[in-house]
C-alpha positions as CSV (number, residue, x, y, z in Angstrom):
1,X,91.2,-22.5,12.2
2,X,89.1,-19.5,12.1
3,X,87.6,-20.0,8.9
4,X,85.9,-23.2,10.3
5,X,85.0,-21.2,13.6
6,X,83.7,-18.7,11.6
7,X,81.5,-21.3,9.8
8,X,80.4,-22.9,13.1
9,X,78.9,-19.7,14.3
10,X,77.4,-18.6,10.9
11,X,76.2,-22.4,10.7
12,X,74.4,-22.3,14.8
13,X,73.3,-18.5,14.1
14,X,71.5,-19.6,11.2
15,X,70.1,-22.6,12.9
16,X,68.9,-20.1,15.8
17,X,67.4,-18.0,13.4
18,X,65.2,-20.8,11.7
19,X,64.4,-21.8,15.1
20,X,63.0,-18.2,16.1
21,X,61.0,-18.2,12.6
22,X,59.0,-21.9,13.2
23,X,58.1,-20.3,16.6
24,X,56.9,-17.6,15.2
25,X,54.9,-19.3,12.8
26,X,53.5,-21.7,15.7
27,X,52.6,-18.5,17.5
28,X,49.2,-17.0,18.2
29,X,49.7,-13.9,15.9
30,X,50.3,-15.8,12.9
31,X,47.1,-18.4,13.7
32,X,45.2,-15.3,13.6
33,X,46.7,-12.4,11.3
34,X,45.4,-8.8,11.1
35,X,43.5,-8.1,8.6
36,X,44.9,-6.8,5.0
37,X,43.0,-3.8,5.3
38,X,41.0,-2.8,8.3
39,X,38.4,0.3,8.8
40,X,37.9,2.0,12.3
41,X,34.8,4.2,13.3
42,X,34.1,5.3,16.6
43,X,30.1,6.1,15.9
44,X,27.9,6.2,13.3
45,X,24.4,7.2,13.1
46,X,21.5,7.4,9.7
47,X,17.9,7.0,9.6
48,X,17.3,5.8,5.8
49,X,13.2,6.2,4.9
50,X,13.0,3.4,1.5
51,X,10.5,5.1,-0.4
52,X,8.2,3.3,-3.5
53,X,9.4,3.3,-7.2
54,X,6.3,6.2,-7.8
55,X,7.7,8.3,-5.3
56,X,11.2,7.8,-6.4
57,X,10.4,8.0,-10.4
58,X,9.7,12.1,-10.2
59,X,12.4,12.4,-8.7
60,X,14.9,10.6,-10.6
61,X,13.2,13.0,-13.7
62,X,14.4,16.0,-11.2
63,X,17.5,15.2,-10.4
64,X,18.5,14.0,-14.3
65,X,20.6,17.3,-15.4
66,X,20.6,16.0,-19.2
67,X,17.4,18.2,-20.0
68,X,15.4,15.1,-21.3
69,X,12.0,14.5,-19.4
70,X,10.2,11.2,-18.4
71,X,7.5,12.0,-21.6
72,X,10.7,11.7,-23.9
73,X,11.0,8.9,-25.8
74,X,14.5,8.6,-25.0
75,X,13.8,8.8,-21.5
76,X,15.0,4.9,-20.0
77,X,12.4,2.3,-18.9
78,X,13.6,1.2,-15.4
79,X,12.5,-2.1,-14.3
80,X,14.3,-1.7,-11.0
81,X,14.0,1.4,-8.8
82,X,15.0,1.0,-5.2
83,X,16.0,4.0,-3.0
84,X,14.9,6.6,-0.5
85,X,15.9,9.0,1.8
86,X,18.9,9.6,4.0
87,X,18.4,11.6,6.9
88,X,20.8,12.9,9.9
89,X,23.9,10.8,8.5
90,X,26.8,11.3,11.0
91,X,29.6,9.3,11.2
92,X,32.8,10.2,13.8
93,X,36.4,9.6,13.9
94,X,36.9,6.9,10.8
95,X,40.6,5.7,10.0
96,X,41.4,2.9,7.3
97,X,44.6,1.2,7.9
98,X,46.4,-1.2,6.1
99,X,48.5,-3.5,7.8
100,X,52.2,-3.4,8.6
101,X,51.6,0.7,7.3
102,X,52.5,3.0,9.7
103,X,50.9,5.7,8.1
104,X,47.0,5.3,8.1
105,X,45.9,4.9,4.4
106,X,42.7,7.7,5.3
107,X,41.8,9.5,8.2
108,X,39.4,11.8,9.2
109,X,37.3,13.3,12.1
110,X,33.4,13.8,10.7
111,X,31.6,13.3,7.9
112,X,27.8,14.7,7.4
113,X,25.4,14.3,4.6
114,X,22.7,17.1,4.1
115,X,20.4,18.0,0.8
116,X,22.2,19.5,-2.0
117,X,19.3,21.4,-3.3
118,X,18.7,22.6,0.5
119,X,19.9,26.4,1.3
120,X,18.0,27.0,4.8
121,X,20.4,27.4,7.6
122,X,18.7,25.5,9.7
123,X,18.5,22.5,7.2
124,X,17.8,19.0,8.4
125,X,20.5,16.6,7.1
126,X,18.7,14.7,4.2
127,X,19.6,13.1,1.5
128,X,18.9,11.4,-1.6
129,X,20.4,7.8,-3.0
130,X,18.2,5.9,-5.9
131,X,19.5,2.9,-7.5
132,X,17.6,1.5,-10.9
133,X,18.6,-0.7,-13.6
134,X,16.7,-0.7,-17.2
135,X,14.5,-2.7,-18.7
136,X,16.6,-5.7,-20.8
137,X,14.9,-8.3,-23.2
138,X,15.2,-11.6,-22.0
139,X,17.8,-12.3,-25.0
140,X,19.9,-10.2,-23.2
141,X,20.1,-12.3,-19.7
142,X,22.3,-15.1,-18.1
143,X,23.3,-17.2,-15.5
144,X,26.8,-16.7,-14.2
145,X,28.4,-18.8,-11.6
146,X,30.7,-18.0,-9.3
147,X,33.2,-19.3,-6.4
148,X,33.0,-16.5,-3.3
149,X,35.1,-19.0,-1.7
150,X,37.2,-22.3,-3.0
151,X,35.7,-24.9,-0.6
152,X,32.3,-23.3,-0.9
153,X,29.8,-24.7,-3.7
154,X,28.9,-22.2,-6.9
155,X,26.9,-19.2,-6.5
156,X,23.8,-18.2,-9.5
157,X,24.3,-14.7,-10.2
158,X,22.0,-13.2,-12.5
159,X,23.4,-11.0,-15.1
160,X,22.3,-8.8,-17.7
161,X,23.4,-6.0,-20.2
162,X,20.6,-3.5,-18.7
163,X,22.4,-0.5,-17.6
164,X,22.5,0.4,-13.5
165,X,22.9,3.7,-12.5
166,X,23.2,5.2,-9.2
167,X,20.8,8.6,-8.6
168,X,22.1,11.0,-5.6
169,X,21.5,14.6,-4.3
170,X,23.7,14.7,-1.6
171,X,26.5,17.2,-0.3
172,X,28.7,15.7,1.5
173,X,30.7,17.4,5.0
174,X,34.1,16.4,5.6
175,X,36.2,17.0,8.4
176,X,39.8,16.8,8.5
177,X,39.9,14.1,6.1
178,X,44.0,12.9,5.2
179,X,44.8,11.2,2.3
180,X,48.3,9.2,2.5
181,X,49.5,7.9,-0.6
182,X,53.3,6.4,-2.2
183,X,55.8,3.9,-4.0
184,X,54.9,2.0,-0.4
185,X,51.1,1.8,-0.9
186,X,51.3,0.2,-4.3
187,X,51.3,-3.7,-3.6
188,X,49.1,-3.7,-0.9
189,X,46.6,-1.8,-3.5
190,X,47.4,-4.5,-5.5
191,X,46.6,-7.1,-3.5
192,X,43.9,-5.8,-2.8
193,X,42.4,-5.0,-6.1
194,X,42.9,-8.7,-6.7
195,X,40.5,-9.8,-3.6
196,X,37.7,-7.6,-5.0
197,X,37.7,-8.1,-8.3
198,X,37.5,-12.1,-7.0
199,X,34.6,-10.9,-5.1
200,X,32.7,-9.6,-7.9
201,X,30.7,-12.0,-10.6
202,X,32.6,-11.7,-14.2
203,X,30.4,-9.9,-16.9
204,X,29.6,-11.0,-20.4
205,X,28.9,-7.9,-22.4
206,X,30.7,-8.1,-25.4
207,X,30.9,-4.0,-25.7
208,X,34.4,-2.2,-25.3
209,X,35.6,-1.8,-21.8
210,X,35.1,1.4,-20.6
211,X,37.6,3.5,-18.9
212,X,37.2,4.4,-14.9
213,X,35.9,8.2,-16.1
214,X,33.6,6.7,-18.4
215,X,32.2,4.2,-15.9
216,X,31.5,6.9,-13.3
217,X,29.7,9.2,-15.7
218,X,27.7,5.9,-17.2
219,X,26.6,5.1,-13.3
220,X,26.7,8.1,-11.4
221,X,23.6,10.6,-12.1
222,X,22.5,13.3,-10.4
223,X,24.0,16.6,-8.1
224,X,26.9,15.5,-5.3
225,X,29.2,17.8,-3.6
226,X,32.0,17.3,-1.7
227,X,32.9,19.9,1.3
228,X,36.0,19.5,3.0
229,X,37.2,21.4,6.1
230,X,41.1,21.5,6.3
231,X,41.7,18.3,4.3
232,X,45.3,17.0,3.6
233,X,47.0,15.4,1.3
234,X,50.4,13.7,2.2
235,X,52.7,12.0,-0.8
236,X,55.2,9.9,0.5
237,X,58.9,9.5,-0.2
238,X,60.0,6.2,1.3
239,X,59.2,2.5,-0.8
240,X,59.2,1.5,3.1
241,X,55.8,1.0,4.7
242,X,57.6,0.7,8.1
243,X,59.1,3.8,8.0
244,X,58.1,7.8,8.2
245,X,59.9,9.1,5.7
246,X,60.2,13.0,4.1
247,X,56.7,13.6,2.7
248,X,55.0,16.1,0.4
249,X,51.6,17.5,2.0
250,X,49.2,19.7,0.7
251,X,46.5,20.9,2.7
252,X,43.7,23.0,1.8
253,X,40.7,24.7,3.9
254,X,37.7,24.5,2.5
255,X,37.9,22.5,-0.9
256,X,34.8,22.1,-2.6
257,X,34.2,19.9,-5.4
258,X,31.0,19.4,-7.1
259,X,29.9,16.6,-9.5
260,X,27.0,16.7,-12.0
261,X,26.1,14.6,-14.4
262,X,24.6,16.9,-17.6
263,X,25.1,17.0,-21.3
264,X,26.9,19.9,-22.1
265,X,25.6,22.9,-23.9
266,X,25.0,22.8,-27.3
C-alpha cells in the first residue's frame, strides 16, 4: 500500500540521515572543533618600561583625581605596586569571532595608545598602567583552591579582602571599530560567561556584591579616553546566527568618551 511505502522511505531516509551524522562525528572537524570564541590580529607592536614601586608611587598620587594626597591619612597603604610605561602601542587589523556567527562579534582596523596628559603634536605614544593592592592584616587572608581543569590536581590561590585597583593615563585611538550585537549573540555570551567565571578563583568576602558600575569605579582610577574614528554600531534583527538579517546601525565619526575617576564636587 502506500502508506507502508511511504513508511519504507521515511524509515531508509532516516536511517541515511543517522548514517551521514556518525560520519560526521567520526570526521576530522568534529575531532578538532573551532574554537568558541576566537580573536584575529594581523600585527601588534608595544615596548612596556616596568618601573619600581618609588617611581610609580608619585604618580599614582598624580593621577588620583579624588583631591586627597599621599600625606593624608586616608590616603591607602599599597603593599603591592607593579606597573610602568607603555610606549608606541600599535595593534592592526583585530576581529573577534564567535563561531558558527556570521557576523564578526568586533572588528576594527587600528588601535593606538598615546599619554592622556600629553598635548604636543608631535607626541610619542606613551602610556601609563599601575596595578596595586592594599595592605590587608593577616586576619583578613586565605587559601582558596581551585580546579582550572577536572583531571588536573587543585590549584592554591591566595586571596584576600585588600582592595586592587587598576591606575591608567592612557587615551586610547580607535579606528573603524564595529560593534555587532542581538537576540543571536545571547547564548554564546552565555556560554561564555560560564567558562570565565570557571576560570576565575571564587571570593570569600562577606560584603554585598557590588554591581558592574560599582566594580569599575572601585577598580579603575585614574584619566582614560576613548577616541574613535568612524565607529559603528550594528543591532541585529534575526535570533539566527547563520543568517544576515535587517539590522539597525549607528555610526558616528569621531566619538570621544572620557572616564575619570574623582569625587564629585562638594
Amino acid at each position: 500500500t502506500q502508506a507502508a511505502m511511504f513508511q519504507e522511505l521515511s524509515r531508509e531516509g532516516a536511517s541515511i540521515w543517522k548514517q551521514r551524522v556518525h560520519r560526521f562525528k567520526r570526521s576530522q572537524a568534529m575531532r578538532d572543533p573551532p574554537p568558541l570564541l576566537f580573536m584575529q590580529v594581523e600585527s601588534f607592536e608595544t615596548t612596556f618600561s616596568p618601573r619600581p614601586a618609588a617611581k610609580l608611587t608619585p604618580l599614582i598620587e598624580r593621577l588620583d583625581v579624588s583631591g586627597m594626597t599621599a600625606k593624608s591619612s586616608l590616603w591607602p597603604k599599597f603593599e603591592t605596586v607593579v606597573g610602568g610605561q607603555l610606549r608606541n602601542l600599535r595593534l592592526h587589523n583585530m576581529t573577534v569571532r564567535i563561531r558558527d556567527y556570521s557576523e564578526p562579534f568586533v572588528s576594527l582596523s587600528r588601535i593606538e595608545i598615546c599619554c592622556k596628559q600629553s598635548s604636543t603634536p608631535t607626541r610619542t605614544s606613551l602610556g601609563y598602567v599601575i596595578a596595586t593592592e592594599e595592605v590587608c592584616p593577616p586576619t583578613h587572608r586565605t587559601v582558596v583552591h581551585k580546579k582550572l581543569h577536572p583531571a588536573a590536581p587543585s590549584v592554591a590561590i591566595t586571596r584576600t579582602y585588600g582592595s586592587t585597583k587598576v591606575w591608567a593615563d592612557l587615551e586610547i585611538h580607535f579606528a573603524e571599530p564595529m560593534v555587532s550585537w542581538g537576540p543571536c549573540f545571547m547564548p554564546a555570551i552565555s556560554v561564555i560567561s560560564l567558562v570565565t567565571g570557571g576560570l576565575s578563583p571564587p571570593g570569600f568576602d562577606p560584603s554585598p556584591k557590588l554591581s558592574s558600575w560599582d566594580k569599575a569605579r572601585m577598580m579603575l582610577h585614574g584619566q582614560v579616553a576613548l577616541v574613535m574614528d568612524r565607529a559603528a554600531l550594528k543591532l541585529l534583527s534575526t535570533p539566527s546566527p547563520y543568517e544576515q538579517g535587517e539590522c539597525f546601525q549607528m555610526r558616528g565619526q569621531p566619538i570621544t568618551v572620557a572616564y575619570a575617576c574623582e569625587h564629585p564636587p562638594e
